[in-house]
MARZA-577850 format. One line per 4 residues: number of its first residue (from 1); their letters; for each residue y, x, z of N, C-alpha, C, CB. Coordinates in steps of 0.1 Angstrom, whole numbers, plus 5000, padded with zeros to 4 digits. Glycine has a CB too. Layout:
! MARZA-577850
NUM> a> Y,X,Z,Y,X,Z,Y,X,Z,Y,X,Z ~ ...
END
This chain:
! MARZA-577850
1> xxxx> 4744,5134,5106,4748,5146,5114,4760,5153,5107,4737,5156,5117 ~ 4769,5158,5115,4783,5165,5110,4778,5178,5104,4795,5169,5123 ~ 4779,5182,5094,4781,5192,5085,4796,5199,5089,4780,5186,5070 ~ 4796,5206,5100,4811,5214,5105,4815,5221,5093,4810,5225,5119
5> xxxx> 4805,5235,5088,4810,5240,5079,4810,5238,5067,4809,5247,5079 ~ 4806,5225,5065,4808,5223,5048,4821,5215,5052,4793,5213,5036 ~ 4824,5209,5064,4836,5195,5067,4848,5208,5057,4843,5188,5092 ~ 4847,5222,5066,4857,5230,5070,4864,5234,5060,4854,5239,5076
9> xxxx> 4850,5239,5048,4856,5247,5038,4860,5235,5028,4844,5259,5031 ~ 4857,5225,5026,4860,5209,5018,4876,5209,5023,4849,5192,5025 ~ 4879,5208,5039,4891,5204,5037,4902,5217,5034,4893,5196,5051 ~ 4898,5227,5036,4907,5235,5033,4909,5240,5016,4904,5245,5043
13> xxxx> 4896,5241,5010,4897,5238,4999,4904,5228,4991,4889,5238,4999 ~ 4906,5218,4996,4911,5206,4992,4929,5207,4995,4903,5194,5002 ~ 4930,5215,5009,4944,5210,5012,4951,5226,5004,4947,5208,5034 ~ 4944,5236,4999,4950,5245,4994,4949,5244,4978,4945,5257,4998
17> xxxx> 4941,5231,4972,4946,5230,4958,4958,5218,4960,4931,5226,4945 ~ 4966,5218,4970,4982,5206,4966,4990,5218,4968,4987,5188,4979 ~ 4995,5211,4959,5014,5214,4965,5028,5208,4967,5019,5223,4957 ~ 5031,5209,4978,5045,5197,4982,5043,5191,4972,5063,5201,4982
21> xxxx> 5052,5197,4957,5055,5182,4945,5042,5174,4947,5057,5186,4925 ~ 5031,5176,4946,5024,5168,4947,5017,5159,4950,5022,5169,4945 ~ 5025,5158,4968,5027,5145,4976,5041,5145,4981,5017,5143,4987 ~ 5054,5145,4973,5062,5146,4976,5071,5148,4987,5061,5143,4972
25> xxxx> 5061,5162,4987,5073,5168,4997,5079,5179,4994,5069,5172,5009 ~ 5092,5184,5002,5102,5190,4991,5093,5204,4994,5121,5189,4995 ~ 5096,5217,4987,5086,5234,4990,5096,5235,5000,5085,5250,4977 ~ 5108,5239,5001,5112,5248,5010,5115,5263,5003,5099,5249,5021
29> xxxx> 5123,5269,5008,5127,5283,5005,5116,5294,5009,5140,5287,5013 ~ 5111,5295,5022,5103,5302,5027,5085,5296,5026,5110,5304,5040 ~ 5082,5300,5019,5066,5292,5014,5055,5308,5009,5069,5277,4993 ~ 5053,5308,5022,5037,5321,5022,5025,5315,5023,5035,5332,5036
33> xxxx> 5019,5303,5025,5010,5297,5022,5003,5288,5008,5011,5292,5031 ~ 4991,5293,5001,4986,5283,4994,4983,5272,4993,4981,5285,4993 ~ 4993,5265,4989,4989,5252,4991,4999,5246,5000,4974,5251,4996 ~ 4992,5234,5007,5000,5224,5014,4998,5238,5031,4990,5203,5014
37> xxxx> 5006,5232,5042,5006,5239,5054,4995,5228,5062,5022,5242,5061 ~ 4986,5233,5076,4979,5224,5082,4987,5210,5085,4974,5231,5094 ~ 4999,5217,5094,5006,5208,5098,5013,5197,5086,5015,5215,5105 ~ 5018,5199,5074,5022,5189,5066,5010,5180,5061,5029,5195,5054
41> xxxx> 4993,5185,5061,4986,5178,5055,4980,5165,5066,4976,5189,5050 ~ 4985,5172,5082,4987,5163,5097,4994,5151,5099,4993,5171,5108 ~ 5006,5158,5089,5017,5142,5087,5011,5139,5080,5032,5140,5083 ~ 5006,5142,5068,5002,5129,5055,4994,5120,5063,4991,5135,5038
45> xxxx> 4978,5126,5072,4974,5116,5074,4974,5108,5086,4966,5118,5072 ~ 4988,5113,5094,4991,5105,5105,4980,5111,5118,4989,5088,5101 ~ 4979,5122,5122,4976,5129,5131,4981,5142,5137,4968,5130,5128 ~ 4976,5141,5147,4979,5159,5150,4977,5169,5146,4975,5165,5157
49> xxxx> 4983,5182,5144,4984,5193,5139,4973,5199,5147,4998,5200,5140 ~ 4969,5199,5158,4963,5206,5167,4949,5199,5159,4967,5203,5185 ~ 4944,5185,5163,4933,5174,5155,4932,5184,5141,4941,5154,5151 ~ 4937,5183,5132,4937,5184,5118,4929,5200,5122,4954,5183,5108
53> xxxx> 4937,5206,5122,4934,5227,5130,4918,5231,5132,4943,5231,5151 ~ 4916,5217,5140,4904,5219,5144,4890,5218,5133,4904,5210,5153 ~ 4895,5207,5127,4882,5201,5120,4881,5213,5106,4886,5180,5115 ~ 4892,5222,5103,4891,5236,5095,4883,5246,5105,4906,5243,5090
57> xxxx> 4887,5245,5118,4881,5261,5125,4866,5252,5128,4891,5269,5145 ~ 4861,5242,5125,4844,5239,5125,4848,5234,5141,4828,5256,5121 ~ 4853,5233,5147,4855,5224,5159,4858,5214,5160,4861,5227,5167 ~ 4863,5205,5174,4865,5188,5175,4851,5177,5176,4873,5184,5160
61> xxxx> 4860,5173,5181,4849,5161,5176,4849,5156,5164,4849,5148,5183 ~ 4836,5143,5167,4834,5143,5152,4839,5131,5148,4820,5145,5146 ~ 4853,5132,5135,4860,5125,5134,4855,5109,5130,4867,5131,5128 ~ 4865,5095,5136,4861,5083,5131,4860,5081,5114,4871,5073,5137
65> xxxx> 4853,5068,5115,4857,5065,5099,4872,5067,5094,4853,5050,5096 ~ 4877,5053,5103,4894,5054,5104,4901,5067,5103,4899,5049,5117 ~ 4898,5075,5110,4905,5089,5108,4900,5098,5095,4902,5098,5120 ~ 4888,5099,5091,4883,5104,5079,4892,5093,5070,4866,5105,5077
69> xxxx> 4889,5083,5065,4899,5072,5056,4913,5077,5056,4900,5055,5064 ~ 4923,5084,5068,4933,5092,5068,4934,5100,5061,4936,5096,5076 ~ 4923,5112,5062,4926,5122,5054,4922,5122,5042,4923,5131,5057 ~ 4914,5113,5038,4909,5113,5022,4922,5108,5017,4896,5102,5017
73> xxxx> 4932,5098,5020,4947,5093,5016,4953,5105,5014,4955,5084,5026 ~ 4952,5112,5027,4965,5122,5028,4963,5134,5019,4967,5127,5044 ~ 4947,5138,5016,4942,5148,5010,4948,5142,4993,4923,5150,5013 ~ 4949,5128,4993,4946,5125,4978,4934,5127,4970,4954,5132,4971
77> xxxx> 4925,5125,4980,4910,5127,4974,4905,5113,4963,4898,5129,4988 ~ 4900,5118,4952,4893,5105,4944,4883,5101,4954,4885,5109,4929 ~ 4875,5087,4950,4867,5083,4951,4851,5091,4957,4869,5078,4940 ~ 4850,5102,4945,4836,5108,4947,4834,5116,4960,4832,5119,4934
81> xxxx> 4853,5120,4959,4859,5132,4970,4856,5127,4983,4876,5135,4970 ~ 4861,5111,4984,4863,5107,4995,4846,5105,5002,4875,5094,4994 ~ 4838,5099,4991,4827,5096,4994,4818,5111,5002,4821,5089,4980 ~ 4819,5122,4996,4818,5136,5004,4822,5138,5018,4826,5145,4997
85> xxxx> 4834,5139,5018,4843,5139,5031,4833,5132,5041,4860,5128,5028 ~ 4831,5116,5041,4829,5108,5047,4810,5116,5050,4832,5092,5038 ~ 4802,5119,5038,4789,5123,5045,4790,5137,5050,4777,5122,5035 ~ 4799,5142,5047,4800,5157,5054,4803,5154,5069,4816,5168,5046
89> xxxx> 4811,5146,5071,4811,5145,5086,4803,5133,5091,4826,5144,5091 ~ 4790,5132,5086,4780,5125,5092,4782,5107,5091,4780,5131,5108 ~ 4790,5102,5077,4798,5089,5083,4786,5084,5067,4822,5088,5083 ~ 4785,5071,5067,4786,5063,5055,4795,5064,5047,4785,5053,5056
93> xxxx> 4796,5065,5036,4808,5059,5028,4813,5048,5023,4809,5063,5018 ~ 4825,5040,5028,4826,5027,5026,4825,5019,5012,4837,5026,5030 ~ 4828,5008,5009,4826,5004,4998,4834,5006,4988,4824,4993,4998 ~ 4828,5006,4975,4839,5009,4964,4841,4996,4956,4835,5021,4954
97> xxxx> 4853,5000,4951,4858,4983,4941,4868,4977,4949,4844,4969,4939 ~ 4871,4966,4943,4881,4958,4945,4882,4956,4962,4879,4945,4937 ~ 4874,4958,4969,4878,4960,4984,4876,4969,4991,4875,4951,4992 ~ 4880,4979,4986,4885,4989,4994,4898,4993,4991,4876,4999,4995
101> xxxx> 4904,5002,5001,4918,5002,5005,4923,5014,4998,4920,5004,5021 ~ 4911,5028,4991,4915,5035,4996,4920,5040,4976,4903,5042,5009 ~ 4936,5041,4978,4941,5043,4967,4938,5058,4958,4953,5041,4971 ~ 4937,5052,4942,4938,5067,4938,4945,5075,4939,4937,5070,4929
105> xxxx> 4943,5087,4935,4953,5099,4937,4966,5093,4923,4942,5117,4933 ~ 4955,5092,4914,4970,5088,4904,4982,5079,4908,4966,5081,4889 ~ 4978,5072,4914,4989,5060,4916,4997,5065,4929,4981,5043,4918 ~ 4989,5075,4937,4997,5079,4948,5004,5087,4943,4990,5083,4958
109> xxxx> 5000,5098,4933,5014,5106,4928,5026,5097,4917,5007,5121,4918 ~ 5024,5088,4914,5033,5079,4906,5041,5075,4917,5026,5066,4897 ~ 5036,5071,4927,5047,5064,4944,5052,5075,4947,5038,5057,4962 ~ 5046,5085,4947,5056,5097,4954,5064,5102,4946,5051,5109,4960
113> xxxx> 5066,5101,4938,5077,5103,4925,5090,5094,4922,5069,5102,4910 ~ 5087,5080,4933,5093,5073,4929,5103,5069,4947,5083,5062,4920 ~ 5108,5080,4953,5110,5080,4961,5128,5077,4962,5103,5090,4965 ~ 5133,5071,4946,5151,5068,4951,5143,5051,4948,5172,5077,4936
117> xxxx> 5132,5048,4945,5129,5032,4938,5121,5026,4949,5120,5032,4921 ~ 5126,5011,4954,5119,5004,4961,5104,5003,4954,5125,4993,4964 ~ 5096,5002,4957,5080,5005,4953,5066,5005,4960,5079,5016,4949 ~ 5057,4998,4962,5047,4995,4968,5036,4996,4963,5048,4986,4971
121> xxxx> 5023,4997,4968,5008,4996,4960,5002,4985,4973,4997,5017,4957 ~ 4997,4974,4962,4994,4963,4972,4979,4958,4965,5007,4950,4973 ~ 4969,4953,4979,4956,4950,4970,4958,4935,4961,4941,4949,4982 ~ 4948,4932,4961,4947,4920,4950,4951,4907,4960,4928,4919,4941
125> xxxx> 4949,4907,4973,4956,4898,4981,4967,4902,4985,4949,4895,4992 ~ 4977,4906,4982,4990,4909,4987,4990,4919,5002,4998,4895,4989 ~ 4981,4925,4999,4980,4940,5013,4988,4946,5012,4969,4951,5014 ~ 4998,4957,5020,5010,4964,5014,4999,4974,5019,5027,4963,5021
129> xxxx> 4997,4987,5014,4990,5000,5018,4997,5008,5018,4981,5005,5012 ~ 5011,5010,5009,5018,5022,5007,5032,5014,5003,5010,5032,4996 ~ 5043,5022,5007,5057,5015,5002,5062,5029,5004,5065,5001,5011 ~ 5075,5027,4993,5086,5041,4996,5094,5037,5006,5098,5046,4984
133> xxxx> 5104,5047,5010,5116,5042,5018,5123,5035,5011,5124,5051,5024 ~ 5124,5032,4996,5134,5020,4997,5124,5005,4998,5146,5021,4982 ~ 5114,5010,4996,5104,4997,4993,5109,4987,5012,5080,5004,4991 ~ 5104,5001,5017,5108,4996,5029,5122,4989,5034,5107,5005,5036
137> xxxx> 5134,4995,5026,5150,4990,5030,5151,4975,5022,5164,5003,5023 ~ 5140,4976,5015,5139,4962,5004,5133,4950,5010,5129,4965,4991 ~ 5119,4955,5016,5112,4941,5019,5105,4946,5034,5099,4936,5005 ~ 5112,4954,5040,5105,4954,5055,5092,4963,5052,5100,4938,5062
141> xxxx> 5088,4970,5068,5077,4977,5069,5063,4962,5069,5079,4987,5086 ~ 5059,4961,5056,5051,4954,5052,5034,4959,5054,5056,4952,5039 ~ 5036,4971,5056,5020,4978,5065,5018,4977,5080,5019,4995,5064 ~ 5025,4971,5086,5028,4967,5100,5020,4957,5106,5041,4964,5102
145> xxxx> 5018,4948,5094,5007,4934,5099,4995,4935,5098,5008,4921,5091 ~ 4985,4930,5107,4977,4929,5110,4968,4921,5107,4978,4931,5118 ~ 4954,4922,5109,4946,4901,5103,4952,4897,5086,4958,4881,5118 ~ 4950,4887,5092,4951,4879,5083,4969,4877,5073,4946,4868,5092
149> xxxx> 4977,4884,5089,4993,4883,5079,4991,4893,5069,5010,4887,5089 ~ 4984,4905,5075,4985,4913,5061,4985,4913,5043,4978,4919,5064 ~ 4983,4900,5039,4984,4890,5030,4997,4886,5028,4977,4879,5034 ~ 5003,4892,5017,5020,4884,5012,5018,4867,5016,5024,4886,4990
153> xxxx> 5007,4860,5010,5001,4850,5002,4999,4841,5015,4987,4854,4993 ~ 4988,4846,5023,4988,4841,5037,5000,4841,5047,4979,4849,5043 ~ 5016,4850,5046,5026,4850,5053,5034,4842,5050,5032,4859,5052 ~ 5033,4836,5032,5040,4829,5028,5044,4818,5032,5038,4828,5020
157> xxxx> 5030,4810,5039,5025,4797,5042,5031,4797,5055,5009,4796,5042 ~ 5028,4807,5062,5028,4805,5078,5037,4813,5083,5017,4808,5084 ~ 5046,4822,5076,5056,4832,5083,5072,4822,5082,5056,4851,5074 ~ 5084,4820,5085,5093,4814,5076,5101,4828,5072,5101,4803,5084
161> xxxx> 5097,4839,5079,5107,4849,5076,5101,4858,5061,5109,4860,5090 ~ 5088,4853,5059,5084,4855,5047,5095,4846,5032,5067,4848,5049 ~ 5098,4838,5036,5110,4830,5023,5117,4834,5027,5114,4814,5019 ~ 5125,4837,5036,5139,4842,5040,5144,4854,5030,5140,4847,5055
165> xxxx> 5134,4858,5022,5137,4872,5013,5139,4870,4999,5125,4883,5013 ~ 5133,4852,5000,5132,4849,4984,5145,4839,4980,5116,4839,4980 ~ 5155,4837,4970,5161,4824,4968,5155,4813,4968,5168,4822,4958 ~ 5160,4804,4977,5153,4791,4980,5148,4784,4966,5163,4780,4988
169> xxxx> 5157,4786,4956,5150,4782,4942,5138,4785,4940,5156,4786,4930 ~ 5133,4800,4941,5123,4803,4935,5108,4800,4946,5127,4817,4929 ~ 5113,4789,4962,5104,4790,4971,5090,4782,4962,5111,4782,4987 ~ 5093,4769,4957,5083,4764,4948,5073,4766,4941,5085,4761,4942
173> xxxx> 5082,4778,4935,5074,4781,4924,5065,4792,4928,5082,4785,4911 ~ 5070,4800,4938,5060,4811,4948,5048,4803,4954,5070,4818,4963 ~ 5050,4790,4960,5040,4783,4966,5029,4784,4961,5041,4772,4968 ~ 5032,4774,4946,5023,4774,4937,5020,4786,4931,5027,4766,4928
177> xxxx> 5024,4795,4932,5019,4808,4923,5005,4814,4933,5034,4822,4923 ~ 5012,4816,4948,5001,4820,4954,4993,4811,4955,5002,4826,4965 ~ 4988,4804,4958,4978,4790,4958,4970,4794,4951,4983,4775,4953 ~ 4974,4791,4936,4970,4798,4923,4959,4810,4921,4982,4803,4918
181> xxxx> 4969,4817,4927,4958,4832,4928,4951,4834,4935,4961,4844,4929 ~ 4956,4825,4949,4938,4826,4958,4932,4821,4954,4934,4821,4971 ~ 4933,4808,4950,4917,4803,4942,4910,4806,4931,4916,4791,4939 ~ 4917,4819,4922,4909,4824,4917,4904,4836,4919,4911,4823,4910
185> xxxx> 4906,4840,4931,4903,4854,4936,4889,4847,4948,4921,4864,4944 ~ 4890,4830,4950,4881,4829,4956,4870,4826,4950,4882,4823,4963 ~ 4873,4824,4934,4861,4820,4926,4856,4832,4923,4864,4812,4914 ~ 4863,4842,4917,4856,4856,4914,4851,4864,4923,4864,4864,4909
189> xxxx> 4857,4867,4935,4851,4871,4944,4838,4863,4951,4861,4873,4951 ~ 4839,4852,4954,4828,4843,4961,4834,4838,4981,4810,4856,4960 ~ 4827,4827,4976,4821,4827,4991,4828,4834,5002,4808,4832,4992 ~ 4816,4847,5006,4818,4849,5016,4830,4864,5018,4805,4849,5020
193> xxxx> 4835,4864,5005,4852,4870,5001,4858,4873,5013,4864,4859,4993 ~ 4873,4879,5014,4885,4882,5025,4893,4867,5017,4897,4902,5024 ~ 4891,4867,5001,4902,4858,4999,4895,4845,5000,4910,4859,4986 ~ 4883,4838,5001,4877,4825,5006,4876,4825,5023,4860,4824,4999
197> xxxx> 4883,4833,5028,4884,4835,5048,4898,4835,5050,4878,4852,5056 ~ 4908,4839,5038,4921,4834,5037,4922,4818,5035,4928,4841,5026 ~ 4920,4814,5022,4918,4805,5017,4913,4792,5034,4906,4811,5004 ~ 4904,4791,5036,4897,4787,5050,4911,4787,5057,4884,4798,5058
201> xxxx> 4911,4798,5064,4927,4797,5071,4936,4787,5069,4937,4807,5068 ~ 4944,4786,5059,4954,4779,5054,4952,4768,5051,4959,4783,5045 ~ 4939,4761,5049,4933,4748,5044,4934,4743,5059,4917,4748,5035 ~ 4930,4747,5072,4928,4739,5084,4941,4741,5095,4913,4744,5090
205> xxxx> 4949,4749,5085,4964,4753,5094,4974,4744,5087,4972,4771,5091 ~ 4979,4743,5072,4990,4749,5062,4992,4734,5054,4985,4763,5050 ~ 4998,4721,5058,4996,4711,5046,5005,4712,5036,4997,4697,5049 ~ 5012,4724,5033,5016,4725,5018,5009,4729,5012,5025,4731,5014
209> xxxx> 4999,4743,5017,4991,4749,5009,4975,4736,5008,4988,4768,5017 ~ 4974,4727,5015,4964,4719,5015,4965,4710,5000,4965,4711,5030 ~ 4981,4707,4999,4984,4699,4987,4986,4709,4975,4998,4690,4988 ~ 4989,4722,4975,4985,4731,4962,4972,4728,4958,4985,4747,4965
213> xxxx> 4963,4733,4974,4953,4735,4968,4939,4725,4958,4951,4741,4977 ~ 4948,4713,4968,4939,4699,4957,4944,4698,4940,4945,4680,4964 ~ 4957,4705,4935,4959,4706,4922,4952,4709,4916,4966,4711,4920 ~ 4942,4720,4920,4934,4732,4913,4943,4741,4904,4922,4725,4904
217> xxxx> 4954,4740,4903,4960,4748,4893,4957,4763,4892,4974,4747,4894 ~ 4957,4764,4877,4951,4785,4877,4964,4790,4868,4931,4791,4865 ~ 4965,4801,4865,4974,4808,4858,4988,4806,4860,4972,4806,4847 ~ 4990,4805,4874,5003,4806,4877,5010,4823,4874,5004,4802,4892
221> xxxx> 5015,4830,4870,5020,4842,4870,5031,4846,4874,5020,4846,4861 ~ 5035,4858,4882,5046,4861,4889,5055,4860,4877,5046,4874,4899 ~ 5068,4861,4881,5081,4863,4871,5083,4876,4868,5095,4858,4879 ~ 5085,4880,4857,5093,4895,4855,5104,4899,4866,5102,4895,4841
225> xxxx> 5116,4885,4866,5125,4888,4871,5126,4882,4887,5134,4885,4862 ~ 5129,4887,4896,5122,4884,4909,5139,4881,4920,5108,4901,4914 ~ 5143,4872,4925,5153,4870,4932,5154,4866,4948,5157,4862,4927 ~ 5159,4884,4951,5156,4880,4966,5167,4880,4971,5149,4889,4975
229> xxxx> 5167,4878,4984,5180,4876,4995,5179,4887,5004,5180,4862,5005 ~ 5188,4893,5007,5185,4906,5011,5194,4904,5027,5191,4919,4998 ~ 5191,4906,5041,5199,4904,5054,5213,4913,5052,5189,4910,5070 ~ 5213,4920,5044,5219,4930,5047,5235,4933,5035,5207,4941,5046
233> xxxx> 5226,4931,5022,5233,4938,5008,5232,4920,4999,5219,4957,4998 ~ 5223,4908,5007,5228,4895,5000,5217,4894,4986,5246,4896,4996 ~ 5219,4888,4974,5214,4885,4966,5212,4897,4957,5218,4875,4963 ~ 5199,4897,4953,5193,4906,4944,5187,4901,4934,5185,4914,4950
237> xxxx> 5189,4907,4920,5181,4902,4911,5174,4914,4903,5188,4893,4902 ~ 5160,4912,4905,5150,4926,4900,5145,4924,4895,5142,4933,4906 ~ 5137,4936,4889,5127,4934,4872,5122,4938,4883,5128,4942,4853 ~ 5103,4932,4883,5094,4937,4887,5087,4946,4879,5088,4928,4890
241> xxxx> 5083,4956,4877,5069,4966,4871,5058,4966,4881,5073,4984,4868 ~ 5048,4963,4873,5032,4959,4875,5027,4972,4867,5026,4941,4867 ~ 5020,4982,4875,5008,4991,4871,4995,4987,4876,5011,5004,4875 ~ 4986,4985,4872,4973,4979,4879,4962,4994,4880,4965,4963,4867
245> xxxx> 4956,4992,4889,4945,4997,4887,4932,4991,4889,4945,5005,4893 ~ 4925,4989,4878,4916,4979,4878,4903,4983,4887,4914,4975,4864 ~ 4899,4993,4886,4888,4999,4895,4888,4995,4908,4889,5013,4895 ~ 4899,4995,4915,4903,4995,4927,4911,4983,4933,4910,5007,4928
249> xxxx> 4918,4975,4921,4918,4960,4921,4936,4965,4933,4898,4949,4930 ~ 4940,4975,4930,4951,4979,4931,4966,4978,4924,4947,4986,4932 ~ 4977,4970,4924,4986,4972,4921,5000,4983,4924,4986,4964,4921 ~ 5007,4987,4918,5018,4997,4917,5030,4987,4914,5015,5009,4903
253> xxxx> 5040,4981,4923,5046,4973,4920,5062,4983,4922,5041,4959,4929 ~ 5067,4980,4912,5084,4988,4910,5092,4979,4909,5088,4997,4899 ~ 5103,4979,4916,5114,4972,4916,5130,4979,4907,5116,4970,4933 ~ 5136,4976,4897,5146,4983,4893,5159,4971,4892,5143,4991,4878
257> xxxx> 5167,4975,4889,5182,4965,4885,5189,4967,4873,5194,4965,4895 ~ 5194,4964,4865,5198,4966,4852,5210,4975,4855,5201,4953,4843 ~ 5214,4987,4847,5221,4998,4846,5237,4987,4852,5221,5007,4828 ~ 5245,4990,4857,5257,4984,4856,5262,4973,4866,5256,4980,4843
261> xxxx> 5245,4963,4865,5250,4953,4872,5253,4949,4883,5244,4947,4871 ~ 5257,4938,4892,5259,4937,4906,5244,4942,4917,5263,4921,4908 ~ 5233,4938,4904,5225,4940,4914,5223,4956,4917,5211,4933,4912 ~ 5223,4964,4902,5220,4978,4909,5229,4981,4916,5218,4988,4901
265> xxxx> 5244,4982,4915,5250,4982,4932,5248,4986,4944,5251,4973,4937 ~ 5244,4971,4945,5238,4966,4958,5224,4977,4962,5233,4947,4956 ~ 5218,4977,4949,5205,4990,4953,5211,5001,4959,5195,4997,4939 ~ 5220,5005,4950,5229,5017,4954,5232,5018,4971,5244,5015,4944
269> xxxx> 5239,5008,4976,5245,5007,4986,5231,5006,4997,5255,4995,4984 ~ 5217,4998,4991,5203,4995,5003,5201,5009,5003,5186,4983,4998 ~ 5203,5018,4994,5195,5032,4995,5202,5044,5005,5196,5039,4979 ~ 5217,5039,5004,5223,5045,5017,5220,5040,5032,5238,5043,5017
273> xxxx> 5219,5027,5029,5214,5024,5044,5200,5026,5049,5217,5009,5048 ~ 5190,5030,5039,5177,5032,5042,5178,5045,5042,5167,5026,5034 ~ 5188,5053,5040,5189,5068,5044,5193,5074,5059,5198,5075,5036 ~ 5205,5061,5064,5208,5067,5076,5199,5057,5082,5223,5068,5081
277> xx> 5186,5049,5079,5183,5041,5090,5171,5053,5095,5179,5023,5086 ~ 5169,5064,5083,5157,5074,5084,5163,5082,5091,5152,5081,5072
END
């Protein structure tokens, strides 16, 4: 059963210990409220101002999982936080560990800090959950796919506009890389896994990934340096940064270009066009 007024004083409590910097948004000149405003804490989680309003004044209905899962993101709530949230408004709390979606606060304030740098937080199957705007001017709205594409790994196989981003040199060695890591994410995980239901997929679709996968090869590892093709700004050559979070089986993936070079440039120039495309 919904707990209205414990939902009420939790979320407002919650949304009056942030402030802008600390989901990067800018303060503003005129700032008479503690904390975040209803309405900015409405955008974080992709709802209404009116929706959000409510569930503080102890009214509304009583929100979905899906929509609670919103605001624990948008709140930046830990783990214990989110697990609260979820029984305050009468819900279960979903699972913790390596499959669940739902990022920490630390790594969400590291992405929002990193808002001139293409940058993503992706699960251990190549999920995109979170990207900046340049992540986005870089490699496409990669939170957009659904099923099974939502998988870098699974797109690879079956998308072609998935290689169209990579130099055809490095298509090979990507094959084999992901191959690689599904099957050990299907050994550790098990059975009845997301990545042994990927894995399945591509074995009765994919005969490249059919011939990876009879190699058995393990320890393929991504490259430091990563070479894409860009529709727009052409070839790119990037240092990847890998932050992990192991709890949550979450990565923090950064993209930079060496001070000087053609490629930072070209970043220079994707960051204007991912400004007027905003």
């Amino acid at each position: 059963m919904i707990d209205r007024t414990g939902l009420a004083g939790f979320l407002r409590n919650r949304r009056e210990a942030l402030q802008p910097e600390d989901v990067g948004l800018p303060r503003g000149q005129r700032r008479r409220t503690s904390g975040l405003r209803r309405e900015e804490v409405a955008s974080l989680c992709n709802m209404s101002s009116d929706y959000y309003s409510r569930l503080e004044r102890e009214r509304g209905p009583q929100p979905s999982q899906q929509m609670l899962a919103s605001i624990a993101q948008g709140l930046h709530l830990s783990v214990d936080e989110r697990d609260h949230l979820f029984r305050l408004a009468g819900h279960n709390p979903p699972a913790r560990g390596t499959s669940s979606e739902h990022i920490s606060p630390g790594m969400l304030r590291i992405l929002d800090r990193l808002e001139d740098t293409p940058a993503e937080i992706v699960t251990e199957l190549g999920e995109t959950l979170r990207q900046t705007a340049m992540g986005v001017a870089l490699n496409g709205d990669t939170t957009r796919y659904t099923g099974p594409s939502r998988s870098s790994g699974y797109r690879w196989f079956t998308d072609p506009a998935a290689r169209a981003r990579y130099a055809p040199e490095e298509h090979s060695f990507m094959s084999r890389m992901y191959a690689s890591g599904l099957r050990e994410f299907v050994t550790l995980r098990g059975p009845n896994s997301r990545a042994a239901q990927l894995a399945d997929l591509l074995l009765e679709s994919n005969e490249e990934f059919r011939r990876l996968w009879e190699d058995h090869e393990i320890g393929v590892r991504p490259h430091d340096v990563k070479h894409f093709v860009h529709p727009e700004v052409g070839a790119l050559e990037l240092n990847c940064q890998r932050l992990i979070d192991p709890a949550q089986g979450h990565s923090l993936m950064v993209y930079t270009a060496t001070p000087g070079s053609d490629s930072y440039e070209k970043l220079e120039v994707l960051r204007v066009i991912g400004a007027q495309a905003l």
